[in-house]
C-alpha positions as CSV (number, residue, x, y, z in Angstrom):
1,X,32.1,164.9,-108.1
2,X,35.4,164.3,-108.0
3,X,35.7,162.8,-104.6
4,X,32.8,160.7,-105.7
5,X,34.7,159.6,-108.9
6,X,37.8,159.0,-107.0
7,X,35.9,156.8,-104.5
8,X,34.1,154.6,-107.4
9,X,37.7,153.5,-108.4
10,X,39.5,150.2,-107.8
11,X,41.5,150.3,-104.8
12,X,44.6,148.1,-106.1
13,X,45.1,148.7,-110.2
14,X,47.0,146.1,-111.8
15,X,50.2,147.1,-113.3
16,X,53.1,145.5,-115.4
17,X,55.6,143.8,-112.9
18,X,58.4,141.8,-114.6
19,X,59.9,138.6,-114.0
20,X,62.8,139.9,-112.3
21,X,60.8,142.3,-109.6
22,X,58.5,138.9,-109.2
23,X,61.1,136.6,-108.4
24,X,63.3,139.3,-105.9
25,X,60.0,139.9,-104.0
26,X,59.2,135.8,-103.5
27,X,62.6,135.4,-102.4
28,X,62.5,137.9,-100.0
29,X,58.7,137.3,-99.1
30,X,59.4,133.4,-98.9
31,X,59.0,131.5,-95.5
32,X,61.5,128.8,-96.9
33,X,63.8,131.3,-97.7
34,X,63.4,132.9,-94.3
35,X,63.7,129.8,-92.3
36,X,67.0,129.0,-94.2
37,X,68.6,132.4,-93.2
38,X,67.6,131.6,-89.4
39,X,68.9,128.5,-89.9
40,X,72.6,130.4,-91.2
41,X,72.2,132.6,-87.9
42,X,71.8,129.1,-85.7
43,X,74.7,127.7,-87.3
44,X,77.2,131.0,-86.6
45,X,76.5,130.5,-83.2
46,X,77.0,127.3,-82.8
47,X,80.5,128.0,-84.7
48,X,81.2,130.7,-82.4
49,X,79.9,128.6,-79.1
50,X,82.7,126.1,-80.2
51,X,85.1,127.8,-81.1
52,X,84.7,130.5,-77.9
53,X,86.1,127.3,-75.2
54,X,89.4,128.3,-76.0
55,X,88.1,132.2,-74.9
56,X,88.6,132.5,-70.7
57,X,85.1,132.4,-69.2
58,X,84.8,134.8,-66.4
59,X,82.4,133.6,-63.4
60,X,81.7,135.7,-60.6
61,X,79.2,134.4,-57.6
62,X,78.6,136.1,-54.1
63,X,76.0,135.2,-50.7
64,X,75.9,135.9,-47.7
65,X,75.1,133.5,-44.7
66,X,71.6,133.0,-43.7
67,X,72.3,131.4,-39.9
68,X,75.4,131.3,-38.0
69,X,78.2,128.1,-39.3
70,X,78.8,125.5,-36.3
71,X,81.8,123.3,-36.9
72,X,84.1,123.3,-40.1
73,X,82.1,122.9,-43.5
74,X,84.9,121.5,-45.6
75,X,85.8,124.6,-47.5
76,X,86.7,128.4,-46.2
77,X,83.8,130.6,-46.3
78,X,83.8,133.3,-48.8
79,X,81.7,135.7,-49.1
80,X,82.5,136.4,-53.1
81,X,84.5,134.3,-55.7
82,X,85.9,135.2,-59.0
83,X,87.2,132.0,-61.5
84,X,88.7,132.7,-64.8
85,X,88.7,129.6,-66.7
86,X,89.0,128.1,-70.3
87,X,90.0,125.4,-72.8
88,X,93.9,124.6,-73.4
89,X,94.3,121.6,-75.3
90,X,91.4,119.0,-77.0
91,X,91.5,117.2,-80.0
92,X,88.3,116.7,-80.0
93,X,87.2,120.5,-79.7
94,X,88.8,120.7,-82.9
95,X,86.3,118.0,-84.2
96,X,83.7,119.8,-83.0
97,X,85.2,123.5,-85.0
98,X,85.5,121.5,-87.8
99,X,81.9,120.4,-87.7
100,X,80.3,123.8,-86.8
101,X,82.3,125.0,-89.8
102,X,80.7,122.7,-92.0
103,X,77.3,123.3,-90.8
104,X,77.8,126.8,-91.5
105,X,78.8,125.7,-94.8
106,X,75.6,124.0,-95.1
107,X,73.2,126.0,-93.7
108,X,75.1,128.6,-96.2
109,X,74.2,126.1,-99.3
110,X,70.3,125.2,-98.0
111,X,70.0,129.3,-98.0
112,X,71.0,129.5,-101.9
113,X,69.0,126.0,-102.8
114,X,65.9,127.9,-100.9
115,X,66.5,130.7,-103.2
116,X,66.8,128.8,-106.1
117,X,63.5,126.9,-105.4
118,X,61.4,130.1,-105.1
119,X,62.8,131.8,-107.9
120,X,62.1,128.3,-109.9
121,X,58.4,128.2,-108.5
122,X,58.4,132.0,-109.0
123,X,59.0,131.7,-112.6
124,X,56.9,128.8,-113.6
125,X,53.6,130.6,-112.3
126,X,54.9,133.8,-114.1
127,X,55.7,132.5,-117.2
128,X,52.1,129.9,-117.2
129,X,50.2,132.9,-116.2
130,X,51.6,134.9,-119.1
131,X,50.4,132.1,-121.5
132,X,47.4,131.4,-119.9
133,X,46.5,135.4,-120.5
134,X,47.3,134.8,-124.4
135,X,45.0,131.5,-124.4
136,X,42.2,133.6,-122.8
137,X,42.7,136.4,-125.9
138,X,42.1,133.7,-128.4
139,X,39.3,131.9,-126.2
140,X,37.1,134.8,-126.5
141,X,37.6,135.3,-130.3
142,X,37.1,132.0,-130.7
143,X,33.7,132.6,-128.7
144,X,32.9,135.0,-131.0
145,X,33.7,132.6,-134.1
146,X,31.7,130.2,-132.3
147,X,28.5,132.5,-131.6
148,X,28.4,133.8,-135.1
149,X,28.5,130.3,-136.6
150,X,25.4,129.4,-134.1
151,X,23.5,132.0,-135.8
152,X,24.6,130.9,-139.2
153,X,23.6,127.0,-138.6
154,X,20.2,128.7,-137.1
155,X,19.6,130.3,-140.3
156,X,20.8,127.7,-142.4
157,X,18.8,124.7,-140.5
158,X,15.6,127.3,-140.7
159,X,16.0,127.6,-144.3
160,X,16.1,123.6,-144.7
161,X,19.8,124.0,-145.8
162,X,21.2,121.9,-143.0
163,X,19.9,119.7,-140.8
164,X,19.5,120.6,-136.8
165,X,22.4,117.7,-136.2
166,X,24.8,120.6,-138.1
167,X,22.9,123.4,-135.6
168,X,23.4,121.0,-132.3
169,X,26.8,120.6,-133.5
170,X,27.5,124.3,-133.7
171,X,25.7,125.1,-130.2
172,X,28.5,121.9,-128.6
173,X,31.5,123.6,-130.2
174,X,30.0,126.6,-128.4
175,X,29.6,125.4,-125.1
176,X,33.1,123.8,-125.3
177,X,34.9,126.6,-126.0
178,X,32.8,128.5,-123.6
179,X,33.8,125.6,-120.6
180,X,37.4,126.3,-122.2
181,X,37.3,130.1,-121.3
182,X,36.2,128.9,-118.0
183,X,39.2,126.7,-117.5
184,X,41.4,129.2,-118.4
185,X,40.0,131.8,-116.2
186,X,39.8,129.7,-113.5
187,X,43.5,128.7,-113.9
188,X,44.2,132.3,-114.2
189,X,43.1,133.6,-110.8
190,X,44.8,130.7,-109.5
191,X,47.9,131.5,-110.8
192,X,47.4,135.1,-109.4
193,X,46.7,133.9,-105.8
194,X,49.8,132.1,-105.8
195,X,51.7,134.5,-107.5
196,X,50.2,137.1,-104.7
197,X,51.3,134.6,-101.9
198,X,54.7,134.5,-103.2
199,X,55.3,137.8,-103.5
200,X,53.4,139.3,-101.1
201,X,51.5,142.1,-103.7
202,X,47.7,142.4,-103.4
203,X,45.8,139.5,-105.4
204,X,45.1,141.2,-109.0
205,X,47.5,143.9,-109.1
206,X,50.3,141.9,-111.0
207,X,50.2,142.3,-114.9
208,X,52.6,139.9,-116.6
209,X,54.8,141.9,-118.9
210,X,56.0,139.4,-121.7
211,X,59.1,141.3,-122.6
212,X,60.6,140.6,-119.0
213,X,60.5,136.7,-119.9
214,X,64.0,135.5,-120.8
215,X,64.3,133.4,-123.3
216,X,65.8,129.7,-121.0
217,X,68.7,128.4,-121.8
218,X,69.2,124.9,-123.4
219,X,71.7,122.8,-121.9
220,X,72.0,118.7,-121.7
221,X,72.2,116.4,-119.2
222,X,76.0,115.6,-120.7
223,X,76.9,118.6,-120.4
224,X,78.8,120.7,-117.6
225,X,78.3,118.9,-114.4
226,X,77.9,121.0,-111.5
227,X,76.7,119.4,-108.4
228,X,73.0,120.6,-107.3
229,X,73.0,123.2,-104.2
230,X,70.4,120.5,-102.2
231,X,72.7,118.1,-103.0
232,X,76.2,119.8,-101.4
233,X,74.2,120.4,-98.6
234,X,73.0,116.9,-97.7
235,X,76.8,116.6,-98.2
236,X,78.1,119.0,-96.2
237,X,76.0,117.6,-93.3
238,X,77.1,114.1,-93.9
239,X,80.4,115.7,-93.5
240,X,79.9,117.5,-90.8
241,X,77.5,114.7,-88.9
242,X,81.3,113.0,-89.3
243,X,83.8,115.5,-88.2
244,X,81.1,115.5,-84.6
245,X,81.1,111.7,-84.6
246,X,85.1,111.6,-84.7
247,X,85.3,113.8,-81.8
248,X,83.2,112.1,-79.8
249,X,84.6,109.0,-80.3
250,X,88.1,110.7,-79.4
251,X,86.5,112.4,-76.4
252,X,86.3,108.6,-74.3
253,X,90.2,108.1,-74.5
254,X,91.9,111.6,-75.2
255,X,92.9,114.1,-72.4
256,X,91.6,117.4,-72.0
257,X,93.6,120.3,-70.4
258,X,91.8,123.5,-68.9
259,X,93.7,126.6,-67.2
260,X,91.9,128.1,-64.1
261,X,92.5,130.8,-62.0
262,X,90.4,131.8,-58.8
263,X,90.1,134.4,-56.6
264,X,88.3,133.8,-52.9
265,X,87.3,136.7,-50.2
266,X,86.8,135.0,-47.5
267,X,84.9,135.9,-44.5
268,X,84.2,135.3,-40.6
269,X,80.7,136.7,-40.2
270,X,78.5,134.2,-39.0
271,X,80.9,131.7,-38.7
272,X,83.6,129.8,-36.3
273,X,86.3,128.9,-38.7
274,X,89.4,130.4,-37.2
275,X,89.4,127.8,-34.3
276,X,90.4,125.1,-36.8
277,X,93.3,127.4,-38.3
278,X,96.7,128.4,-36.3
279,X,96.9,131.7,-38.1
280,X,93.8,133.8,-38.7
281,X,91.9,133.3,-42.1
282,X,92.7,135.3,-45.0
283,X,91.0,138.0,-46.5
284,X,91.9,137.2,-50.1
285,X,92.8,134.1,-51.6
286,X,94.2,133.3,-55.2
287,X,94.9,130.4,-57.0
288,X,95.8,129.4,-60.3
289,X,96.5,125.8,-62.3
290,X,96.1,123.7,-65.2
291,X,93.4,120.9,-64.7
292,X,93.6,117.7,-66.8
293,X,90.7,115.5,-67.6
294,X,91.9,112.1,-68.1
295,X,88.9,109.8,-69.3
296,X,89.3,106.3,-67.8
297,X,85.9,105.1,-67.7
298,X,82.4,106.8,-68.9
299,X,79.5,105.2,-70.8
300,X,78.1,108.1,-71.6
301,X,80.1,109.0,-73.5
302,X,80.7,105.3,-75.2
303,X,76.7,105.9,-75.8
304,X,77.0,109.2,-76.9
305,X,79.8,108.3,-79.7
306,X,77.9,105.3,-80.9
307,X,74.4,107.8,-81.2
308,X,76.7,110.4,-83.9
309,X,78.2,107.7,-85.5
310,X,74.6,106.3,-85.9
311,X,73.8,109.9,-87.0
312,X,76.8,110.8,-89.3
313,X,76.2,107.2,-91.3
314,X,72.2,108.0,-91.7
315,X,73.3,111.2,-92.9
316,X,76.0,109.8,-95.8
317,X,73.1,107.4,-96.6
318,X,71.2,110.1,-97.1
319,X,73.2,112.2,-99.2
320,X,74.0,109.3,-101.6
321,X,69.7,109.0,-101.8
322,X,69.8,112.1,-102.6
323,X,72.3,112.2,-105.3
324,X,70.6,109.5,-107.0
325,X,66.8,110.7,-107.3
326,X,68.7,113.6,-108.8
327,X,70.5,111.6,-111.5
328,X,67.0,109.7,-112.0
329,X,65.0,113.2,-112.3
330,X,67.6,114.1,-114.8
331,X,67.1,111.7,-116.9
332,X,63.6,111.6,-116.4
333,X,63.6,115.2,-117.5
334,X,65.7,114.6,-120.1
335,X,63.4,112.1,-121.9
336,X,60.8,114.3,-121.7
337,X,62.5,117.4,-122.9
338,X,62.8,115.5,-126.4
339,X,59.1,114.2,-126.1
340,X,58.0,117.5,-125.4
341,X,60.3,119.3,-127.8
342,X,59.1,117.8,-130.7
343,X,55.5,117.6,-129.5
344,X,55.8,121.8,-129.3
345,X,57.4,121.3,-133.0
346,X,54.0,119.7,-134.2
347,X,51.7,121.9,-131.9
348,X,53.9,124.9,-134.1
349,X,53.6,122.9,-137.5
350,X,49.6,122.8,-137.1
351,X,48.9,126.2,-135.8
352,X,50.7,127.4,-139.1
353,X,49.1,125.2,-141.1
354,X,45.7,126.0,-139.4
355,X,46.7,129.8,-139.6
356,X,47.3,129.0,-143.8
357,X,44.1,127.4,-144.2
358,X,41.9,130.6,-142.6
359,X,44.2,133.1,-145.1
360,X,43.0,130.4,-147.9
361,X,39.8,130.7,-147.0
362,X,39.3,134.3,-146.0
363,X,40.8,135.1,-149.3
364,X,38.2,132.6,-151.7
365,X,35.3,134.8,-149.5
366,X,36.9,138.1,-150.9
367,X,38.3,137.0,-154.3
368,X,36.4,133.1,-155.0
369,X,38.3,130.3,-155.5
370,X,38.9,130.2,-159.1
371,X,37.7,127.1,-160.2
372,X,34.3,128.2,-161.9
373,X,30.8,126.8,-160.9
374,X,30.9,124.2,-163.4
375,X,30.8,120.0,-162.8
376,X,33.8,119.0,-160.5
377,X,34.5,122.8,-159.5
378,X,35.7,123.0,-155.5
379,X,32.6,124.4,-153.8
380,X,32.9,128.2,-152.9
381,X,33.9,129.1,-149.2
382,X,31.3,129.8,-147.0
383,X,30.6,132.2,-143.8
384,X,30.4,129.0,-141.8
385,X,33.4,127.6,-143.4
386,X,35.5,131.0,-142.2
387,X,34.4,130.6,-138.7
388,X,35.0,126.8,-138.8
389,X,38.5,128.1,-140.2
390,X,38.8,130.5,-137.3
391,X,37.7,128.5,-134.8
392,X,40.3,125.6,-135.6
393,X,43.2,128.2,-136.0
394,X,42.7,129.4,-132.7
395,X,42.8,125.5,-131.2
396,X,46.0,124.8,-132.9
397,X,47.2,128.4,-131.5
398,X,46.3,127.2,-128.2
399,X,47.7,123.9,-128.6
400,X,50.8,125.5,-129.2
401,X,51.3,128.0,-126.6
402,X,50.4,124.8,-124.2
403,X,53.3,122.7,-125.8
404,X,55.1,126.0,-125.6
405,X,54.9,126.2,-122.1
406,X,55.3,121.9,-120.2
407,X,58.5,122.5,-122.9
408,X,59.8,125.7,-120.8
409,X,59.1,124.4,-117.6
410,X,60.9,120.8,-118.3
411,X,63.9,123.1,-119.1
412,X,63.6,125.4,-116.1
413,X,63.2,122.2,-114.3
414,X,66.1,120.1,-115.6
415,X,68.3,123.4,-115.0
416,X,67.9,123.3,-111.4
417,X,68.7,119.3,-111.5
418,X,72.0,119.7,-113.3
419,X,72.7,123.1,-110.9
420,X,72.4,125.5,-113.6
421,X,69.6,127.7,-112.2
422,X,72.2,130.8,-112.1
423,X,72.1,130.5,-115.8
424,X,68.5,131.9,-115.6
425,X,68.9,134.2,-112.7
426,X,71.5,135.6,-114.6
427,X,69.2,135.8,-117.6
428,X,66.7,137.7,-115.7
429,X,69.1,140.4,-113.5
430,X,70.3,141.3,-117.6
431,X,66.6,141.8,-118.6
């Protein structure tokens, strides 16, 4: 029986996961996120690949002769080689360091604004799904409100108290608040899908806790100006798309100096090379230099300098864009922070009001409402007017948790425009 019990069960029961452990799990469960760190790995390496020229390169090569060698080839044969080589002096290497240094940079920044982006899409679905879960509590009481008034217009219509227009009415508000549960639910399970794709957790086994939610902090578009992580990246790039462009345009007129040294064991197998030679041919052979690389005339690389300057330009264009749909979205953001501020302020002001009117009425059903029965006395509360009364309370309740909500996410949004989305990461690590 107990295997059998054990078996019936759920496999996955939801539990309470908080804000914090769902935002550490998209960030490490994010594709984005991951794709940004691979892009910090390509960017060490090409910082290292730069900066290792200066580091001697070792090359050893080796063969042996396939037919016998008639006549004198041009160069003594050898049956191995060693050459130690590498970079002494270039400007434009330096360029290049600078750039890869930058893209590091860069690549550094893109990782964080990643981060930030999860943890802001993250937090949006957490904190709607919370509210969505509170909408559904009062949708089914208001179901309730809304069943048990059916069967008071039924009665009253039956009686030839109201007309069936009041019953129809009833049986709408019904079916309204029924297609509202709906909504919700709906809205729900897709908030839980996404929530499950972000954080890689089975579908339905995240509970919201509502205590984990940190209350987001308020901050203007006046104040503190910190310049957004996407936007130091798009300039660090520029800036780097710049430091490769100089270099290349110093490579066509600047001289390059290497330092060699090679190694040679020659050979006579196969071959007739000591006939063109008073002496015999050496075994070993050694030589060492510095080679200079004096550009005089290359296209290539009068092409290639044009092509990054091209590149380094598109890329400053780019980070100016950039910087300016952000200023836009800020104010934007700004103007409907205030709309929606004071349109949570009214959606607060009538779900009191609302909740005032049902005590007022509850309490006329238990105690009357004082005025006597006489000519001109206020009609006495009915059962249909307390479920009318309930079912308009939980509206404006809903109304308000909805205002509630587009105001939180304008904030969370308009934080990570003016680059203050630590501020709430550093609300959530103290939760």
């Amino acid at each position: 029986m107990l295997f059998a019990l054990l078996a019936l069960l759920p496999s996955r029961l939801p539990a309470q996961v908080s804000l914090k452990t769902v935002v550490d799990l998209a960030q490490r469960n994010s594709t984005a996120v991951r794709a940004a760190q691979s892009d910090v790995v390509k960017a060490n390496a090409a910082l290292s690949q730069t900066r290792d020229a200066v580091i001697p390169a070792i090359d050893v090569e080796t063969g042996l002769p396939v037919f016998p060698e008639v006549g004198y080839t041009g160069s003594p044969p050898s049956i191995w080689s060693a050459t130690v080589q590498s970079l002494v002096y270039s400007i434009p290497q330096k360029r290049y360091i600078d750039a890869a240094g930058l893209g590091v940079k860069a690549a550094q920044t893109r990782l964080k604004d990643a981060q930030e982006q999860v943890a802001l899409d993250a937090s949006t679905d957490y904190i709607e799904l919370d509210t969505v879960n509170q909408e559904l509590v009062t949708a089914h009481q208001q179901e309730q409100s809304a069943s048990r008034l059916a069967e008071i217009e039924q009665q009253r219509t039956e009686a030839g108290v109201d007309p069936l227009s009041e019953l129809l009415q009833a049986r709408l508000t019904a079916a309204q608040i029924k297609l509202k549960r709906l909504h919700l639910e709906s809205r729900a399970r897709s908030l839980e899908k996404q929530l499950s794709t972000l954080t890689g957790l089975p579908e339905g086994s995240i509970q919201v806790d509502h205590t984990s939610i940190p209350e987001i902090p308020q901050i203007h578009a006046d104040e503190h100006p910190v310049t957004p992580l996407g936007i130091q990246a798009s300039q660090l790039i520029a800036d780097s798309k710049s430091a490769q462009a100089r270099g290349d345009n110093e490579s066509r007129f600047i001289p390059t100096l290497h330092f060699y040294v090679q190694y040679l064991r020659n050979t006579t197998i196969l071959n007739e090379v000591n006939k063109y030679f008073a002496t015999p041919l050496p075994a070993n052979n050694f030589a060492s230099g510095i080679s200079v690389d004096i550009p005089l005339l290359d296209f290539g690389r009068y092409a290639r300098a044009r092509e990054s300057g091209a590149d380094a330009l598109r890329s400053k264009i780019e980070a100016e864009q950039a910087e300016k749909q952000n200023d836009l979205a800020i104010v934007d953001l700004s103007g409907n922070i205030a709309e929606l501020d004071t349109q949570a302020e009214i959606a607060n002001l009538k779900q009191q009001i609302a909740a005032d009117q049902l005590k007022t009425v509850l309490a006329q059903l238990d105690l009357g409402n004082g005025s006597g029965s006489g000519p001109g006395s206020q009609p006495q509360a009915s059962p249909k007017t307390e479920q009318l009364a309930r079912i308009d309370a939980g509206q404006k309740l809903q109304d308000s948790m909805e205002a509630g909500f587009d105001l939180a996410k304008a904030r969370l949004n308009l934080l990570r425009a003016l680059g203050h989305m630590s501020d709430w990461l550093n609300e959530l690590q103290g939760k």
